[in-house]
mmCIF file of the N, C-alpha and C atoms, coordinates in Angstrom:
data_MODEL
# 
_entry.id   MODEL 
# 
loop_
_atom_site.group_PDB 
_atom_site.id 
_atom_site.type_symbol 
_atom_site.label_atom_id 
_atom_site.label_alt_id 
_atom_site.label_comp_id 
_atom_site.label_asym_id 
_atom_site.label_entity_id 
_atom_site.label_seq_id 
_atom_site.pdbx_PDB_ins_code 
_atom_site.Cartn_x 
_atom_site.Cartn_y 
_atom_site.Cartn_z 
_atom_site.occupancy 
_atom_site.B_iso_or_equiv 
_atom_site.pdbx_formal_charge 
_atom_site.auth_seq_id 
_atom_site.auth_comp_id 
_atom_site.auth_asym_id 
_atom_site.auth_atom_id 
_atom_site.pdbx_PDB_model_num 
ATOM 1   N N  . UNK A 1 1  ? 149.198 124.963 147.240 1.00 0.00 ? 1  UNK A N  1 
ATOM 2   C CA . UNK A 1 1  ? 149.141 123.535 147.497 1.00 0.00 ? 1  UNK A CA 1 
ATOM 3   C C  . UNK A 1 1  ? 148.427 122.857 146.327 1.00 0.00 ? 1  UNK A C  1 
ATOM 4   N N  . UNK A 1 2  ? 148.964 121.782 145.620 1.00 0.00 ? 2  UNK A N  1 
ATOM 5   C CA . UNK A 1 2  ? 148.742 121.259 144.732 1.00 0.00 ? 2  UNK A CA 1 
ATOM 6   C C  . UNK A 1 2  ? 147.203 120.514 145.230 1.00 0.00 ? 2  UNK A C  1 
ATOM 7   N N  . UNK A 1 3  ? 146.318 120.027 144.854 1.00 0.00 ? 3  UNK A N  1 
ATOM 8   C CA . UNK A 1 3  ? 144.967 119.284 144.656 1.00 0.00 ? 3  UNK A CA 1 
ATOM 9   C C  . UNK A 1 3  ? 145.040 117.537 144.391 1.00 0.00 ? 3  UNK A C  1 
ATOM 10  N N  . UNK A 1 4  ? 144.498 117.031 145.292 1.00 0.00 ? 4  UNK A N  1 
ATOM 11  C CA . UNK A 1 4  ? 145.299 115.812 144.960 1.00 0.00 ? 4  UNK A CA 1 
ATOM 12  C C  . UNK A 1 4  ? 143.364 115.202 144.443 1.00 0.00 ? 4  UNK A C  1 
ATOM 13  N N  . UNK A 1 5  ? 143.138 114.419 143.133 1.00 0.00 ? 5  UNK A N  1 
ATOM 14  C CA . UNK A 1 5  ? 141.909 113.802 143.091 1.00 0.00 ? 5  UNK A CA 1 
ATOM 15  C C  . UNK A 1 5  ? 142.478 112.174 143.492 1.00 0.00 ? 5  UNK A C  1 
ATOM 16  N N  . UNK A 1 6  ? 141.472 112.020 144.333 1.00 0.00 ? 6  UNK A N  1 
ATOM 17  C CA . UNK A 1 6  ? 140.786 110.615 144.147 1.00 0.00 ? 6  UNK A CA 1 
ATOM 18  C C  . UNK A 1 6  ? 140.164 110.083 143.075 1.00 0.00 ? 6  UNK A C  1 
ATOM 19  N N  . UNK A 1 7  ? 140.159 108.349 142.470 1.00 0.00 ? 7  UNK A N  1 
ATOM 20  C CA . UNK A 1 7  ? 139.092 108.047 142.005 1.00 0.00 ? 7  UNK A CA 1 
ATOM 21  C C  . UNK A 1 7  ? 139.835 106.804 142.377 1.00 0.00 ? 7  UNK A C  1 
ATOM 22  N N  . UNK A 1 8  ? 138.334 106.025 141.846 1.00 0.00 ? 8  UNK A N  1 
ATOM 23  C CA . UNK A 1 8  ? 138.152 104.150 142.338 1.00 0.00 ? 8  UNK A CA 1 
ATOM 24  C C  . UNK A 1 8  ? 137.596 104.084 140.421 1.00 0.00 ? 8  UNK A C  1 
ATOM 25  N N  . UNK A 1 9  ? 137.567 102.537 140.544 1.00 0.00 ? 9  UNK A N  1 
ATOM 26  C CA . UNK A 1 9  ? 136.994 102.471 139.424 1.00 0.00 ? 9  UNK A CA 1 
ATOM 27  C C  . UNK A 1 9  ? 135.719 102.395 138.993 1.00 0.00 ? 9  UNK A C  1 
ATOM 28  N N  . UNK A 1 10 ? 135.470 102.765 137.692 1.00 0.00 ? 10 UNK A N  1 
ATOM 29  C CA . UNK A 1 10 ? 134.562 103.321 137.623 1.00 0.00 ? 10 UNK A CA 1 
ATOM 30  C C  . UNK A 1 10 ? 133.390 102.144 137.290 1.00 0.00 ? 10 UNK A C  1 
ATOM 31  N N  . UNK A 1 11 ? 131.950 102.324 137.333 1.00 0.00 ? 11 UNK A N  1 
ATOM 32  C CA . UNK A 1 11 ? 130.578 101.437 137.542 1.00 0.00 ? 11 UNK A CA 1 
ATOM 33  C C  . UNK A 1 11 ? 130.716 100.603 136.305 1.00 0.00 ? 11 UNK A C  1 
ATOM 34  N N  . UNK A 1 12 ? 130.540 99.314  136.907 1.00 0.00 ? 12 UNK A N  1 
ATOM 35  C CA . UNK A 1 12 ? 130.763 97.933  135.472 1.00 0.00 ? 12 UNK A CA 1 
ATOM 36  C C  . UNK A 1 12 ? 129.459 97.521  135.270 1.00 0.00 ? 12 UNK A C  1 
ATOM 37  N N  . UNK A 1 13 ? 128.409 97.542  134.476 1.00 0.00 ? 13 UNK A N  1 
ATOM 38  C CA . UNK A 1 13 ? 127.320 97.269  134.629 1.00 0.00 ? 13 UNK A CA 1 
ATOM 39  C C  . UNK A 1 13 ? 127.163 95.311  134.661 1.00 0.00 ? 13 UNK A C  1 
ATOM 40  N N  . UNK A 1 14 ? 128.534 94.771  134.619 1.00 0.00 ? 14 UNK A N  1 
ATOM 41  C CA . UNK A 1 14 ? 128.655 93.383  134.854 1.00 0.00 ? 14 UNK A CA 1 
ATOM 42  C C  . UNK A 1 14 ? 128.637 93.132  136.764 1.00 0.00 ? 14 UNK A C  1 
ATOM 43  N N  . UNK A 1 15 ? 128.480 94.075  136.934 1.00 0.00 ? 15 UNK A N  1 
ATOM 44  C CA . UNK A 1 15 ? 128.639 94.122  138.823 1.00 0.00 ? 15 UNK A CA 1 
ATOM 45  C C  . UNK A 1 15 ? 128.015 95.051  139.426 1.00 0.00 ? 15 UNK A C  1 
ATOM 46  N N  . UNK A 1 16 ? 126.141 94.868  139.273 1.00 0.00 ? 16 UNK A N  1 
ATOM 47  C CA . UNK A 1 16 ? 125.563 95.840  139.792 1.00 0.00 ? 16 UNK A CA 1 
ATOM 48  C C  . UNK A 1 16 ? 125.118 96.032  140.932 1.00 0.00 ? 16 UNK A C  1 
ATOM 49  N N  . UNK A 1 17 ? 125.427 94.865  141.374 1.00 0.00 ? 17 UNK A N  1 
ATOM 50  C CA . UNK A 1 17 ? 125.244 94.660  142.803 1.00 0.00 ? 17 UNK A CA 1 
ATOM 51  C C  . UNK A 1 17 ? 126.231 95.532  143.623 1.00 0.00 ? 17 UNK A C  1 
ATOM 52  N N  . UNK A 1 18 ? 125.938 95.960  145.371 1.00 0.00 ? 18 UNK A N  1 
ATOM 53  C CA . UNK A 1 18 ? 127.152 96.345  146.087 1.00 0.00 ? 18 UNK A CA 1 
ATOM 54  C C  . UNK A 1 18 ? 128.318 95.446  146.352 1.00 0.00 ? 18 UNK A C  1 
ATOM 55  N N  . UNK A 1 19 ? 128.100 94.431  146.413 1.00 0.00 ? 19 UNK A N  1 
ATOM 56  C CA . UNK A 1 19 ? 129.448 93.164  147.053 1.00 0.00 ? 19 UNK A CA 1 
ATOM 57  C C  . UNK A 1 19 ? 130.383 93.144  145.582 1.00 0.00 ? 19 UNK A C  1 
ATOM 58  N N  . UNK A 1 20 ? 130.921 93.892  145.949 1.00 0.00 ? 20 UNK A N  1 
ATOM 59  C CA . UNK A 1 20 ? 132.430 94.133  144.512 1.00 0.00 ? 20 UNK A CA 1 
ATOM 60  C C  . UNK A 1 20 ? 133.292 92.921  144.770 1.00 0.00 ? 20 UNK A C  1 
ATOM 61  N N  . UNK A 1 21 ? 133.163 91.786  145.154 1.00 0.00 ? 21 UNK A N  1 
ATOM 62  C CA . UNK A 1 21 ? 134.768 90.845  145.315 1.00 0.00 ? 21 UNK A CA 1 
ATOM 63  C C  . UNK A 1 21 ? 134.868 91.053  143.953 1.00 0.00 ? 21 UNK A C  1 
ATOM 64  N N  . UNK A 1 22 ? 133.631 90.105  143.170 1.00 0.00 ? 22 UNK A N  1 
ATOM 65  C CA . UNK A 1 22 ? 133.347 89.481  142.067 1.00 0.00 ? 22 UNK A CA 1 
ATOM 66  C C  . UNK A 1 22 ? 134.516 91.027  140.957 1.00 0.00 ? 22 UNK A C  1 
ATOM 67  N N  . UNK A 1 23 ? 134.254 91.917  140.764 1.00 0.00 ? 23 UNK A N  1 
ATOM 68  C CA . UNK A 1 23 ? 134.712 92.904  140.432 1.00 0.00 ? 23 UNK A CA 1 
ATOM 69  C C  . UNK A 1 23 ? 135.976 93.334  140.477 1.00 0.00 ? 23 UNK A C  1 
ATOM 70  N N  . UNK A 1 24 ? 136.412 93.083  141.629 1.00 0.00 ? 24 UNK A N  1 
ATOM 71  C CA . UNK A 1 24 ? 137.645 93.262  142.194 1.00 0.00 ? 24 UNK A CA 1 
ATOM 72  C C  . UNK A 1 24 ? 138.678 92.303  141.581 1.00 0.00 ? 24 UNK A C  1 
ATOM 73  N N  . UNK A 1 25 ? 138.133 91.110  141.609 1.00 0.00 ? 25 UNK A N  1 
ATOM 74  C CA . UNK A 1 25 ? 139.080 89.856  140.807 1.00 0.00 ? 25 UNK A CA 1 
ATOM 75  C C  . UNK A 1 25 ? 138.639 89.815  139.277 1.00 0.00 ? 25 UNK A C  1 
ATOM 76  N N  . UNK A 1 26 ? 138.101 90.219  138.958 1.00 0.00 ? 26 UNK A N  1 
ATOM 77  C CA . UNK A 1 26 ? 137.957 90.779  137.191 1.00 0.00 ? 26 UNK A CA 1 
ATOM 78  C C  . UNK A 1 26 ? 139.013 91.732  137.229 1.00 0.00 ? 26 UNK A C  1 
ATOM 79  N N  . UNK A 1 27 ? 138.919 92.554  137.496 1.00 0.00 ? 27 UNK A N  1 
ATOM 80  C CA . UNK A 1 27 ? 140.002 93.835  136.949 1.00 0.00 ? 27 UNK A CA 1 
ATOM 81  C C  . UNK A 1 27 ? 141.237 93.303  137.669 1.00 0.00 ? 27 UNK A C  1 
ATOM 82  N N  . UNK A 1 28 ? 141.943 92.420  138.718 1.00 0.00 ? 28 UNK A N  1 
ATOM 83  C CA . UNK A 1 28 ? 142.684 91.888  139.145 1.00 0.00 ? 28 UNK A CA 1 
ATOM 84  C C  . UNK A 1 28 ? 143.584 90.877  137.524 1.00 0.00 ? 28 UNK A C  1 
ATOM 85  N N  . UNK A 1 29 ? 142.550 90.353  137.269 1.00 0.00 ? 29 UNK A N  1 
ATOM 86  C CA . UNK A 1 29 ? 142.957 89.041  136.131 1.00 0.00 ? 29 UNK A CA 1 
ATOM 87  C C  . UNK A 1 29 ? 143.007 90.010  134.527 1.00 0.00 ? 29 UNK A C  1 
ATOM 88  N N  . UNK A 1 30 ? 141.811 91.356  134.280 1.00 0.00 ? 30 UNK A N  1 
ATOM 89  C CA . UNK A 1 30 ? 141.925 91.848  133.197 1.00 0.00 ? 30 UNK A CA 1 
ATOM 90  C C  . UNK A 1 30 ? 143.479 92.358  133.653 1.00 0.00 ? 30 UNK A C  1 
ATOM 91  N N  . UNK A 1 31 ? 143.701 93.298  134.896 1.00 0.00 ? 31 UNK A N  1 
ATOM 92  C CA . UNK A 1 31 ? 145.181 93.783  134.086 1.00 0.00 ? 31 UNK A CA 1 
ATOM 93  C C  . UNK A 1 31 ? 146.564 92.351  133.925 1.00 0.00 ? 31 UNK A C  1 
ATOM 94  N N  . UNK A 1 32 ? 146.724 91.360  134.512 1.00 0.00 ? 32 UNK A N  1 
ATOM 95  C CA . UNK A 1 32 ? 147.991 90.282  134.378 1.00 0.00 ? 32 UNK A CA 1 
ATOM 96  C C  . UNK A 1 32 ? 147.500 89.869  133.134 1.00 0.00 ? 32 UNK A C  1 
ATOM 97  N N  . UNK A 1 33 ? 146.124 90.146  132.174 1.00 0.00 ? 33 UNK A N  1 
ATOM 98  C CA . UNK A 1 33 ? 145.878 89.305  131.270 1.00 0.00 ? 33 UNK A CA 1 
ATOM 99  C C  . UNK A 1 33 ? 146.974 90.398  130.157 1.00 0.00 ? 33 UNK A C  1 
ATOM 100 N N  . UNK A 1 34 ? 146.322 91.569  130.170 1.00 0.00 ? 34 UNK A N  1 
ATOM 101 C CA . UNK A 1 34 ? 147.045 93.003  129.677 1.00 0.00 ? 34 UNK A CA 1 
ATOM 102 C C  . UNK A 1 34 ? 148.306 92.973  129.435 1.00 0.00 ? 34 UNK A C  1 
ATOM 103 N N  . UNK A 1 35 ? 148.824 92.486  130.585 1.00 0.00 ? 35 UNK A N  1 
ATOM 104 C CA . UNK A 1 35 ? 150.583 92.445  131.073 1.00 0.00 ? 35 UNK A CA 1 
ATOM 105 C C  . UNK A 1 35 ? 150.796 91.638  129.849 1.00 0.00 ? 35 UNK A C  1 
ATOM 106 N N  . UNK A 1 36 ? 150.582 90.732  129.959 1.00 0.00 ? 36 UNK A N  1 
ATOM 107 C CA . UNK A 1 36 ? 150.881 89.079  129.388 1.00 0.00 ? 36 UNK A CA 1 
ATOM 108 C C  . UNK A 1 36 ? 150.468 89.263  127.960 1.00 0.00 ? 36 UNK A C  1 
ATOM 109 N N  . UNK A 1 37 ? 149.625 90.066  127.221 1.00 0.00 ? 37 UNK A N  1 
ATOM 110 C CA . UNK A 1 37 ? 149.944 90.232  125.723 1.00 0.00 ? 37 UNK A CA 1 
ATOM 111 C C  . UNK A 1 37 ? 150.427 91.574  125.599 1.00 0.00 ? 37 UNK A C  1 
ATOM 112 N N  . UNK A 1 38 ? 150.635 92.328  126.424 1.00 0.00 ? 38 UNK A N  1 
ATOM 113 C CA . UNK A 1 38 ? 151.268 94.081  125.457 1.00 0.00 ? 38 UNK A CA 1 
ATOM 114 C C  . UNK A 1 38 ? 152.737 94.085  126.428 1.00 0.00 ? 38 UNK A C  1 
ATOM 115 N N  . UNK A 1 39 ? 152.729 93.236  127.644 1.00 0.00 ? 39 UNK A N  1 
ATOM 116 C CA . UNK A 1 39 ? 153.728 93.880  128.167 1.00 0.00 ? 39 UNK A CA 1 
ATOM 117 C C  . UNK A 1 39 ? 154.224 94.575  129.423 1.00 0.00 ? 39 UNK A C  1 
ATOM 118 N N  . UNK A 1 40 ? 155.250 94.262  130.197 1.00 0.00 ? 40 UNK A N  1 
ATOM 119 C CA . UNK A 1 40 ? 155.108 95.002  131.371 1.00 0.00 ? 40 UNK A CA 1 
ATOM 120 C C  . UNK A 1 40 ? 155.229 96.943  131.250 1.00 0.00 ? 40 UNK A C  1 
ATOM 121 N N  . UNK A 1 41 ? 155.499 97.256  130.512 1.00 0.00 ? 41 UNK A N  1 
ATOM 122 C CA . UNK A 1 41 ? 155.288 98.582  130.729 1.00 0.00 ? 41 UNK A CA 1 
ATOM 123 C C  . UNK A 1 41 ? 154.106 99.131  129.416 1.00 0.00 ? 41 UNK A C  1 
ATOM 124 N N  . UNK A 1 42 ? 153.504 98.475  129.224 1.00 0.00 ? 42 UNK A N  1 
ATOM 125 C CA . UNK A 1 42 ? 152.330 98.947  128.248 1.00 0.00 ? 42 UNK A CA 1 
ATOM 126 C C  . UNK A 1 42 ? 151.316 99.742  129.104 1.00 0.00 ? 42 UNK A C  1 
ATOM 127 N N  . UNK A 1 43 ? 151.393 101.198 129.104 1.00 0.00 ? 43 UNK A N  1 
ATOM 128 C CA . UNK A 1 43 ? 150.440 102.499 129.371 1.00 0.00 ? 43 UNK A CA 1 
ATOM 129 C C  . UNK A 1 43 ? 148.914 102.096 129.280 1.00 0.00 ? 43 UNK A C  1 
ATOM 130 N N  . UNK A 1 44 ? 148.592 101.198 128.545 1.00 0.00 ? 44 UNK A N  1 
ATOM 131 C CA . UNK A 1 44 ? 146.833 100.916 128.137 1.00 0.00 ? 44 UNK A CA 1 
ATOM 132 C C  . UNK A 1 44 ? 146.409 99.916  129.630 1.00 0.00 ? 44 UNK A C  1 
ATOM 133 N N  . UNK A 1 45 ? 147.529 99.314  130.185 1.00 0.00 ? 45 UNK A N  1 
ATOM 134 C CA . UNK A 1 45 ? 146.932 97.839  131.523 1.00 0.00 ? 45 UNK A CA 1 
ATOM 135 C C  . UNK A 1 45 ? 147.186 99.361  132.569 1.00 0.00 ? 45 UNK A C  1 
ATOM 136 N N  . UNK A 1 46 ? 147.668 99.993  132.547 1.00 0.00 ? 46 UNK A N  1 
ATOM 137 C CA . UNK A 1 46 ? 147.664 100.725 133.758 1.00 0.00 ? 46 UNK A CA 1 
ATOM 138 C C  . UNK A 1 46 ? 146.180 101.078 134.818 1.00 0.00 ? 46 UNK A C  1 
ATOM 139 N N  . UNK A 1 47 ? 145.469 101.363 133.788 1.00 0.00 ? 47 UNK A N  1 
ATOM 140 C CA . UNK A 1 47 ? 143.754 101.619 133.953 1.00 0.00 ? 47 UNK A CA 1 
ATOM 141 C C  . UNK A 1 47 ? 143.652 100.350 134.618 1.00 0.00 ? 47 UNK A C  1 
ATOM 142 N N  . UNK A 1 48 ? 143.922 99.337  134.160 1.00 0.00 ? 48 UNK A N  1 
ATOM 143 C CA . UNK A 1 48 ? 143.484 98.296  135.456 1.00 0.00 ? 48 UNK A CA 1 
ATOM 144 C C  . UNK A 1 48 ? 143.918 97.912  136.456 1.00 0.00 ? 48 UNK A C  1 
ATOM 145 N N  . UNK A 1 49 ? 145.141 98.191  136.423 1.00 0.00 ? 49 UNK A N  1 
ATOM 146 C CA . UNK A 1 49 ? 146.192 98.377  137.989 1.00 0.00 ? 49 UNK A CA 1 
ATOM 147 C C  . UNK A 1 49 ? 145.395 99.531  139.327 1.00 0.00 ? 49 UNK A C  1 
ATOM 148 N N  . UNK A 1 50 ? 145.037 100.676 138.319 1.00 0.00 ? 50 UNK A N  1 
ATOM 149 C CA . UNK A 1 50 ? 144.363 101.092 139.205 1.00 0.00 ? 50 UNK A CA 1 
ATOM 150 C C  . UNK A 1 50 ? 142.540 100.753 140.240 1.00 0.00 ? 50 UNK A C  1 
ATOM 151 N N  . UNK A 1 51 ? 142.255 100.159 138.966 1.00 0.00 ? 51 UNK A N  1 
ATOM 152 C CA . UNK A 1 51 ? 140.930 99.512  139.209 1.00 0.00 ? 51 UNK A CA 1 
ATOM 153 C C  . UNK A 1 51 ? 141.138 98.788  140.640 1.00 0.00 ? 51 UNK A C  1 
ATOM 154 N N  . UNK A 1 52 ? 141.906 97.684  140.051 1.00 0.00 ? 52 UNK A N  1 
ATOM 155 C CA . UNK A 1 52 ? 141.939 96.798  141.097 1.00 0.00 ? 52 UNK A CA 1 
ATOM 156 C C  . UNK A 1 52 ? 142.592 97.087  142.028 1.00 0.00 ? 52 UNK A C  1 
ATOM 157 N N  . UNK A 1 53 ? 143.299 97.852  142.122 1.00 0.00 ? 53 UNK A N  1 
ATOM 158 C CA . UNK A 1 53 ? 144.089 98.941  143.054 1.00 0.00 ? 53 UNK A CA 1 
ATOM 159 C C  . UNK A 1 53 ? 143.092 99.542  144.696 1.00 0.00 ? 53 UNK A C  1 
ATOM 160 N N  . UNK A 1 54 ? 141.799 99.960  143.942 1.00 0.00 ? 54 UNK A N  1 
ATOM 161 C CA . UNK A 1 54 ? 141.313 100.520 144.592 1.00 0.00 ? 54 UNK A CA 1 
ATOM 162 C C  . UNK A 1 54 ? 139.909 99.686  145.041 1.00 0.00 ? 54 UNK A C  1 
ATOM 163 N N  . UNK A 1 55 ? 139.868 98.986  144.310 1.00 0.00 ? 55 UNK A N  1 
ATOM 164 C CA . UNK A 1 55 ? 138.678 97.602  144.800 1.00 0.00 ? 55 UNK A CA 1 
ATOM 165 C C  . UNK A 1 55 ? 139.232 96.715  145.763 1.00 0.00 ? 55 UNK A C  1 
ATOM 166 N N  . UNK A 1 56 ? 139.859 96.212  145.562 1.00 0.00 ? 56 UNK A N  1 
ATOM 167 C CA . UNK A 1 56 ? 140.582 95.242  146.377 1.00 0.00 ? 56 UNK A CA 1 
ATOM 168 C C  . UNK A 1 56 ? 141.480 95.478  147.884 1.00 0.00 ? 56 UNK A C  1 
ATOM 169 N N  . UNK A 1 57 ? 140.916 94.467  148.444 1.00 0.00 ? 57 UNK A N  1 
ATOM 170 C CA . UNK A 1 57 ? 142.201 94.518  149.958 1.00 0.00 ? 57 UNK A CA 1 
ATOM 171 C C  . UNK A 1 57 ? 143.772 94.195  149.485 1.00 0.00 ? 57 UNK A C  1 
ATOM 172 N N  . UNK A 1 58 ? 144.099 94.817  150.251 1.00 0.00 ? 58 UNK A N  1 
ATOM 173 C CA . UNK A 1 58 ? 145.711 94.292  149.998 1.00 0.00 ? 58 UNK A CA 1 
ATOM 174 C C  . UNK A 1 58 ? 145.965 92.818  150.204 1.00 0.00 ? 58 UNK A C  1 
ATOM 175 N N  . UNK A 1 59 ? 145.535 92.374  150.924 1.00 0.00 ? 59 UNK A N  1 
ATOM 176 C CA . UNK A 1 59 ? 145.377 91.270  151.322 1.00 0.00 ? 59 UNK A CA 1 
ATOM 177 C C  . UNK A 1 59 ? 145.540 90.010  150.420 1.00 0.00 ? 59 UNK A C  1 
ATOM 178 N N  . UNK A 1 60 ? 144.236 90.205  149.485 1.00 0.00 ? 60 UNK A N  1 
ATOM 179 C CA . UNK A 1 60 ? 143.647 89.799  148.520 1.00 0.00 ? 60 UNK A CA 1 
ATOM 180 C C  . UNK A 1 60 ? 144.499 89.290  147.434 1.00 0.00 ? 60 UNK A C  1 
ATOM 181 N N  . UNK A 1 61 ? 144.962 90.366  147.200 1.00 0.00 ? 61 UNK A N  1 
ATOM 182 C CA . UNK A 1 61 ? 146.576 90.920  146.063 1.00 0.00 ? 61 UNK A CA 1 
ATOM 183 C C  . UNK A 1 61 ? 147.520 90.690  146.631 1.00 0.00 ? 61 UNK A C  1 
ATOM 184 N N  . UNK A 1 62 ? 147.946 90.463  147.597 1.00 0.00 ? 62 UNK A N  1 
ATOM 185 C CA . UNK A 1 62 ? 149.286 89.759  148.564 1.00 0.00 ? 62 UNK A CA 1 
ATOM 186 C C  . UNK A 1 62 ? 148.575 88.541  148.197 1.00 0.00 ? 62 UNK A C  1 
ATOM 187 N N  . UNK A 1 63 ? 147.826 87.434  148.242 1.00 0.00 ? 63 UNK A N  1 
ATOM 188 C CA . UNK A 1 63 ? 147.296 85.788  148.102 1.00 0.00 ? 63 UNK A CA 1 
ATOM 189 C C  . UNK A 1 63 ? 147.781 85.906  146.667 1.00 0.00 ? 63 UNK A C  1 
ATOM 190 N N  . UNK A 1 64 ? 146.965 86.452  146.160 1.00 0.00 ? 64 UNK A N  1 
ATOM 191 C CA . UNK A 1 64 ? 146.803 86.841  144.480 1.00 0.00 ? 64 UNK A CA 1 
ATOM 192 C C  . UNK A 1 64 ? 148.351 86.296  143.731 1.00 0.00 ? 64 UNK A C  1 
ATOM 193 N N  . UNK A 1 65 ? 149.123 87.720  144.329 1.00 0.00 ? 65 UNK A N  1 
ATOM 194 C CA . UNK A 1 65 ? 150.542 87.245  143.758 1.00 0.00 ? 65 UNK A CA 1 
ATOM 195 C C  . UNK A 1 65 ? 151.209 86.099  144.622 1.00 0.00 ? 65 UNK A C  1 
ATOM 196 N N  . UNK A 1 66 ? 151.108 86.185  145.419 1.00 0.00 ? 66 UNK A N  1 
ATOM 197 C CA . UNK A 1 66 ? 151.938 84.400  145.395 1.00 0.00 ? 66 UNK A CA 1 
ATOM 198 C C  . UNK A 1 66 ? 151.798 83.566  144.868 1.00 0.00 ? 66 UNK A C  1 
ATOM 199 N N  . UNK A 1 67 ? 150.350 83.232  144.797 1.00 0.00 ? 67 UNK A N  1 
ATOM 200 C CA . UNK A 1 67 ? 149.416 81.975  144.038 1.00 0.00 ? 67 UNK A CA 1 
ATOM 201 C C  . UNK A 1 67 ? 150.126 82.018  142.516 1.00 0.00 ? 67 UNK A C  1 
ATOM 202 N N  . UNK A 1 68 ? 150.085 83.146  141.864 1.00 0.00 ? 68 UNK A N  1 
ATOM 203 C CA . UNK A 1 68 ? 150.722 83.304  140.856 1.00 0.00 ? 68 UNK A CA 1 
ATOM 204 C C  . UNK A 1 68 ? 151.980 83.313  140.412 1.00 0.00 ? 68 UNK A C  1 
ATOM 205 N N  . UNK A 1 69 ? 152.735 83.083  141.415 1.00 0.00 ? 69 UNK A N  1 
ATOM 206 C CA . UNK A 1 69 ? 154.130 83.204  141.462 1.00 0.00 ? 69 UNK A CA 1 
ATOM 207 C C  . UNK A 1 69 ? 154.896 81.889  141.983 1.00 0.00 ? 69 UNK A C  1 
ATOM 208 N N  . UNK A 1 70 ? 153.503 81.008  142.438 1.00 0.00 ? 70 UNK A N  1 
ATOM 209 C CA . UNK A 1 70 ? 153.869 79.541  142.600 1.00 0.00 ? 70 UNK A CA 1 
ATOM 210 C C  . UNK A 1 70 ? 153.164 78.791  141.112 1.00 0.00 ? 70 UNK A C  1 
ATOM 211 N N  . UNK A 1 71 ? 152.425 79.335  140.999 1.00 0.00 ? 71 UNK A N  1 
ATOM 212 C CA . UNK A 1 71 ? 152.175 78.646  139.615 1.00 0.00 ? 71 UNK A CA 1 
ATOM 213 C C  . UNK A 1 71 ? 150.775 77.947  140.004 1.00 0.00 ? 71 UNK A C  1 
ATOM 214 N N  . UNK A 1 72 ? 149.807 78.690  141.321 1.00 0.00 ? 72 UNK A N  1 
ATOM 215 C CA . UNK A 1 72 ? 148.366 77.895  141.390 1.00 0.00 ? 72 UNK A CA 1 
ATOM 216 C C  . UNK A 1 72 ? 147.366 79.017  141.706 1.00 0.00 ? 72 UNK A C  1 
ATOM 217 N N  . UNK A 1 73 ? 147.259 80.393  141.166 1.00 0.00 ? 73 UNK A N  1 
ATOM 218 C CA . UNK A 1 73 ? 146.174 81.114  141.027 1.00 0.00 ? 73 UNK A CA 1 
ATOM 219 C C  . UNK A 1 73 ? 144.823 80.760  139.814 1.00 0.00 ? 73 UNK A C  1 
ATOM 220 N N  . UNK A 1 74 ? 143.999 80.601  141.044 1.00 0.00 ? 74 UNK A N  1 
ATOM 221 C CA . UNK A 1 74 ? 142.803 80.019  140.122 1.00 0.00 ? 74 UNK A CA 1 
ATOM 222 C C  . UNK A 1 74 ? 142.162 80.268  139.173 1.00 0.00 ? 74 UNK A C  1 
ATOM 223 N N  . UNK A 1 75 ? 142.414 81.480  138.616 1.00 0.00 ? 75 UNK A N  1 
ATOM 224 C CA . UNK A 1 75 ? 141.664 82.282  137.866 1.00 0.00 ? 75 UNK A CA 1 
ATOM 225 C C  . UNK A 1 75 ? 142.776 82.022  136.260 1.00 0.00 ? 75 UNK A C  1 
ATOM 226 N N  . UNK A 1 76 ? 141.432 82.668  135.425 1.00 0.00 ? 76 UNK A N  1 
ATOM 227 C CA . UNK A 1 76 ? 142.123 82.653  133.929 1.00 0.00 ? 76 UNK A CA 1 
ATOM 228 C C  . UNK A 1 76 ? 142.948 83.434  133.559 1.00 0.00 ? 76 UNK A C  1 
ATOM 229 N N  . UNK A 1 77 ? 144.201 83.305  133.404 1.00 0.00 ? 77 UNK A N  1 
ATOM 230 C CA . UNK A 1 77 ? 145.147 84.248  133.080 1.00 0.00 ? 77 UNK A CA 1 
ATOM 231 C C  . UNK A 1 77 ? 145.878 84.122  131.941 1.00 0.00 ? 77 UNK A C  1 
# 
């Protein structure tokens, strides 16, 4: 049986506190920022897909992309 690892992302010393939103929507906006100069299949934004992957509610990222897909997500992109 193959070994499956876990990981989340790893400690940002910009978010040392426990309450990760703040964190969660950084690596949310670093990877669409990623996308948006290298590209949708550029290997280097992947690292942040997962970040925010694993910080974030689905939830969050379901608002996230719509907002963005209507053209009113608040954040810097």
């Amino acid at each position: 049986m193959e070994k499956i690892e876990l990981k989340t992302a790893p400690g940002d010393y910009r978010f040392p506190t426990t309450n990760q939103s703040r964190h969660c929507f950084t690596r949310y906006v670093e990877f669409h920022r990623c996308v948006a100069a290298k590209g949708d299949d550029a290997s280097e934004c992947e690292k942040f897909a997962k970040y925010y992957r694993s910080l974030c509610p689905a939830e969050w990222v379901d608002r996230w992309n719509e907002q963005r897909e209507n053209g009113v997500f608040p954040g810097p992109l």
